[in-house]
C-alpha positions in Angstrom: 0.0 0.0 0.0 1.3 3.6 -0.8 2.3 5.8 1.5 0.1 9.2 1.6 2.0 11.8 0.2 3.3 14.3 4.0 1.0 17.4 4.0 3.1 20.5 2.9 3.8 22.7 5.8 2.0 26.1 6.5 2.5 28.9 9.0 -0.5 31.5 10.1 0.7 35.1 10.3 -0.8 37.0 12.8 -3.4 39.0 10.7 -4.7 35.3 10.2 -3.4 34.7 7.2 -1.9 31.3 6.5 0.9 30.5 3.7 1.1 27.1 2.9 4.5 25.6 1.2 2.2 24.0 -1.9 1.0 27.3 -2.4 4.6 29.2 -2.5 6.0 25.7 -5.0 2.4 25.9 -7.3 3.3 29.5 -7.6 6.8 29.3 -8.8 6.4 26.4 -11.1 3.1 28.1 -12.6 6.0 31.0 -12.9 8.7 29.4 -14.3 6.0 27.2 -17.1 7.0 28.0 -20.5 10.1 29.6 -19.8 12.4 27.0 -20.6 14.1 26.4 -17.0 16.3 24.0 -16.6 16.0 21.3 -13.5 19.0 22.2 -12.0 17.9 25.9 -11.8 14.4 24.8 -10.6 15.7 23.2 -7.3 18.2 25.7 -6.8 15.4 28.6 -7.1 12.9 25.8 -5.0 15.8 25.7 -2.1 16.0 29.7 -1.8 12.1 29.8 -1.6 11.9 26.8 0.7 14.8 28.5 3.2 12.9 31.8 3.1 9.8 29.8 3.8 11.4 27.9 7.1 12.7 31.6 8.3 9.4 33.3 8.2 8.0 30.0 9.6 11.0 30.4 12.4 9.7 34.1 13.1 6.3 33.1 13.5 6.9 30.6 16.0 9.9 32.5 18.4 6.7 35.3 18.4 3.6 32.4 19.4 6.5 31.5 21.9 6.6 34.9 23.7 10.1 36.0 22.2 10.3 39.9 21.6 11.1 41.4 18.2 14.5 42.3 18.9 15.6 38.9 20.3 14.0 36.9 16.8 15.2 39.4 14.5 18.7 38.9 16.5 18.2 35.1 16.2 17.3 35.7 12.6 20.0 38.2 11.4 17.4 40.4 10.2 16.2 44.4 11.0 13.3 44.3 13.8 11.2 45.9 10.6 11.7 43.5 8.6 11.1 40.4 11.2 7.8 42.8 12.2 6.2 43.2 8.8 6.5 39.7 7.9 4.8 38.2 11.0 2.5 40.7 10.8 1.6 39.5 7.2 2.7 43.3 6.0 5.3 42.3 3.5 6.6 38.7 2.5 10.2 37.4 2.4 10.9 38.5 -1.4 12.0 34.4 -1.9 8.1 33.4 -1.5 6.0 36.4 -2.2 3.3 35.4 -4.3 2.3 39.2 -4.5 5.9 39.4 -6.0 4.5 36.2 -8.9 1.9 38.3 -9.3 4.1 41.7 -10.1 6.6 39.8 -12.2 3.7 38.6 -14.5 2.7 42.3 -15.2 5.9 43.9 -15.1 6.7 44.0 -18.6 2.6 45.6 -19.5 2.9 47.8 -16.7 4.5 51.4 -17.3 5.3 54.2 -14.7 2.3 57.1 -15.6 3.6 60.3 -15.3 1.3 63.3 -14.2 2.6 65.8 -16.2 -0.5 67.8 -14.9 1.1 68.1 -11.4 3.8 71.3 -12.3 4.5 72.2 -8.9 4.8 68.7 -7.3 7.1 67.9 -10.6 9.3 70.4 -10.1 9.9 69.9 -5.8 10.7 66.4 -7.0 13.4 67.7 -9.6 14.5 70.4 -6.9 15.7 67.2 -4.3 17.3 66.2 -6.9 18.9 69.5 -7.4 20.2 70.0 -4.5 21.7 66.5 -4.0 19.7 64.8 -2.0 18.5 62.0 -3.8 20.7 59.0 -3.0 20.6 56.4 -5.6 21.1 52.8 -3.3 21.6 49.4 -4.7 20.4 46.6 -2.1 23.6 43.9 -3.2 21.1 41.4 -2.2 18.4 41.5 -3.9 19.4 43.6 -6.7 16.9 46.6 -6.6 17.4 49.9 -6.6 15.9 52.5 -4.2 15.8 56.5 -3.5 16.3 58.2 -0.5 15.7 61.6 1.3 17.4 61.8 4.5 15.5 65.5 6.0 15.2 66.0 10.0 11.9 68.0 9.0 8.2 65.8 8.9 7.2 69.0 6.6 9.5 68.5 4.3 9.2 64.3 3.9 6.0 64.6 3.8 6.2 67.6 1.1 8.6 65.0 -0.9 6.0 61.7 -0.2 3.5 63.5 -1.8 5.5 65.2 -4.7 6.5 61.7 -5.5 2.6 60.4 -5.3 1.0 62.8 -7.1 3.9 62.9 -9.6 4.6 59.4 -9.9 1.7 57.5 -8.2 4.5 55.7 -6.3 3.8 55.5 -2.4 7.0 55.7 -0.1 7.8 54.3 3.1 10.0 55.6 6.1 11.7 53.1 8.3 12.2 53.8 11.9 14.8 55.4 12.7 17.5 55.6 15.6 18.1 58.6 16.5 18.4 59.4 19.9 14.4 59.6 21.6 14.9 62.5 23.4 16.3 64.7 20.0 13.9 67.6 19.2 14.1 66.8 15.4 14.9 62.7 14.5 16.4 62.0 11.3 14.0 61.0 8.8 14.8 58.8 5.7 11.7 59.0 3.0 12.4 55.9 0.6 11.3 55.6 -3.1 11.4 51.9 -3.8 10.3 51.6 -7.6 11.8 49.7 -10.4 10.3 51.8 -12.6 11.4 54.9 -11.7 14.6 53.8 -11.3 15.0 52.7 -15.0 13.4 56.2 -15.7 16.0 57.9 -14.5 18.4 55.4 -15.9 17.8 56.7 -19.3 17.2 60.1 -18.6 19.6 61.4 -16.1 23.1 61.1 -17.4 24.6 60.9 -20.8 25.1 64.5 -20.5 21.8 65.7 -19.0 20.5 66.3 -15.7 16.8 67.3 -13.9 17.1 70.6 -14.7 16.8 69.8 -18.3 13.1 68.1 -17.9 12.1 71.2 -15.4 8.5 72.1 -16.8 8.8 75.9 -18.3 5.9 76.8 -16.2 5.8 79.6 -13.5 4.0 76.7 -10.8 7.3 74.5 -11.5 9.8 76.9 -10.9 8.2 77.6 -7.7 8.3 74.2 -6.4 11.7 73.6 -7.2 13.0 77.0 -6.0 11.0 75.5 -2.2 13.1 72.7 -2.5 16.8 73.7 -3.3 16.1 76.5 -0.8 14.5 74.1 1.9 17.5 71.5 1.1 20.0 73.1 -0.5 22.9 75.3 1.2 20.5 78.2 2.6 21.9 80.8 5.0 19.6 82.8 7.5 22.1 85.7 8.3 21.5 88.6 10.4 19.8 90.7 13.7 16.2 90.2 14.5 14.5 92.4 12.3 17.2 92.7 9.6 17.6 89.3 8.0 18.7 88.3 4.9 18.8 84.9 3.4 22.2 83.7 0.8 21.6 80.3 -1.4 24.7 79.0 -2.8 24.6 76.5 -6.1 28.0 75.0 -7.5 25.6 75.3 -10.9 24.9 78.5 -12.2 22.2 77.0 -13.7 20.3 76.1 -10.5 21.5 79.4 -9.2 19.7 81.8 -12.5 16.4 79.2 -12.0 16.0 80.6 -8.2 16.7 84.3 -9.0 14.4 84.3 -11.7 11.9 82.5 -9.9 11.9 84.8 -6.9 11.5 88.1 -9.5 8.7 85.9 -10.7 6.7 85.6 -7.2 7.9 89.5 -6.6 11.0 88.9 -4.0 13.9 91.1 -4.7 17.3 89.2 -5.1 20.8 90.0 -6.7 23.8 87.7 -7.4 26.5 88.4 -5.0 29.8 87.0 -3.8 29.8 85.3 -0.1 32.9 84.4 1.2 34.1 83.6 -2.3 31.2 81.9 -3.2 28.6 83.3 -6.1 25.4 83.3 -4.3 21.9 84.7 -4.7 20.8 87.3 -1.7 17.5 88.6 -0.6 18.1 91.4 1.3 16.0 92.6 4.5 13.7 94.9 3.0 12.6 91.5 0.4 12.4 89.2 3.2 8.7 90.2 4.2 7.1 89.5 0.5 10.4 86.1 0.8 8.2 84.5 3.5 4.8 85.4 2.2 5.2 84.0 -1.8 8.2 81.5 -1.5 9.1 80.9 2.2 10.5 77.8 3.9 9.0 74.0 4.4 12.0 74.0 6.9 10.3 74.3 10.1 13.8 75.1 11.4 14.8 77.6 8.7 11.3 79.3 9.1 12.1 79.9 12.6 15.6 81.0 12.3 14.0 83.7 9.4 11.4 85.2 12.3 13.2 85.3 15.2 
């Protein structure tokens, strides 16, 4: 008589959801039908997903058993986040996503759709990237590529998370972070994780252009990037209470003409000057009234050091 065939294993996060190993192997195979794989690679692509499938079935169990966060994701090797999400059934080991099947199905029908309707959030967006603050990373792991803002101000992340939403339609994320409790304002990190947008800028950026050259020629445009260089840019707040004047410095002259035009635009007075050997834009006292009315700061921290 034949043995029954073992049942495949299953784990039940804790929003009640419950993965099951058949499910995660029917997945793949349905995947990898048609495309020619070759046995070999089928169990060596089966053993990643099965070890992926053990470790979030580890995680699960250290938490039933009354372990904390910290002392699994020790155990495990991974972030507390990460160990976090995936017992909470927020996000699946990438190994044994089948959201991730799903995606991979699609990916080649589905294109990033650019708002070109939203000027001003276009431009902010182009602005971080101005003023340097778009770090490209590469995860060495899983080979993707992500953007990040790094900004101790919640204006300004969430100025950027919804430039990049209404722009992009692409959600970001902000991991906790581990700054000291006590400090006033934590560092915050606003990730853009999208495959798309990184092969958008792939082509675009480079090869002997930059943002600036895909900055809308539209008044609302200028003004959001002019925010952004000057909320994360090198902006000085110079001067007694009651006689302030603001100096932006650019190493492109470029950038530099773009926020001097943009403030004539919006009615602040400005002129090109020379600040400790550096060419700079200036908005002198008597402008800084009409400054914080039209333009102004998304820097909580620049705002106040402008009224005091």
């Amino acid at each position: 008589m034949a043995k029954p065939r073992p049942k495949a294993p299953s784990v039940t996060l804790h929003n009640g959801r419950t993965i099951n190993w058949g499910m995660v192997e029917s997945a793949y195979r349905e995947q990898a039908e048609g495309k020619s794989y070759t046995v070999t690679r089928m169990r060596r692509d089966l053993r990643k997903k099965r070890g992926a499938f053990d470790t979030l079935t580890r995680a699960v169990g250290m938490m039933d058993s009354g372990r904390s966060y910290y002392a699994t994701a020790k155990t495990l090797n991974r972030s507390r986040d990460v160990v976090k999400d995936w017992v909470d059934g927020k996000r699946m080991p990438r190994e044994i996503s089948l959201e991730l099947h799903d995606f991979r199905q699609t990916r080649q029908r589905k294109q990033l759709k650019i708002d070109r309707t939203k000027k001003y959030e276009l431009g902010y967006f182009i602005g971080v990237s101005a003023a340097d603050r778009l770090q490209r990373r590469t995860d060495p792991k899983r080979g993707s590529v992500k953007f990040a803002v790094s900004t101790n101000d919640k204006n300004i992340a969430d100025t950027i998370a919804a430039s990049v939403k209404g722009v992009f339609g692409v959600d970001t994320h902000r991991p906790k972070t581990h700054t000291a409790p006590r400090a006033a304002n934590p560092t915050q990190e606003v990730i853009i994780e999208s495959a798309n947008l990184s092969k958008l800028f792939k082509r675009t950026i480079g090869r002997g252009k930059t943002a600036m050259d895909y900055l809308p020629d539209r008044p609302e445009a200028r003004l959001g990037f002019t925010r952004a260089v000057l909320d994360l840019g090198k902006t000085w707040v110079t001067g007694r209470s009651g006689r302030k004047s603001v100096f932006f410095w650019h190493g492109d002259p470029v950038v530099r003409n773009m926020v001097s035009r943009t403030l004539s635009e919006q009615g602040v007075g400005n002129e090109n000057v020379t600040r400790q050997g550096q060419p700079s834009v200036k908005i002198a006292p008597e402008h800084i009234p009409r400054f914080r009315e039209s333009v102004g700061f998304r820097s909580a921290e620049k705002d106040r050091r402008l009224s005091r």
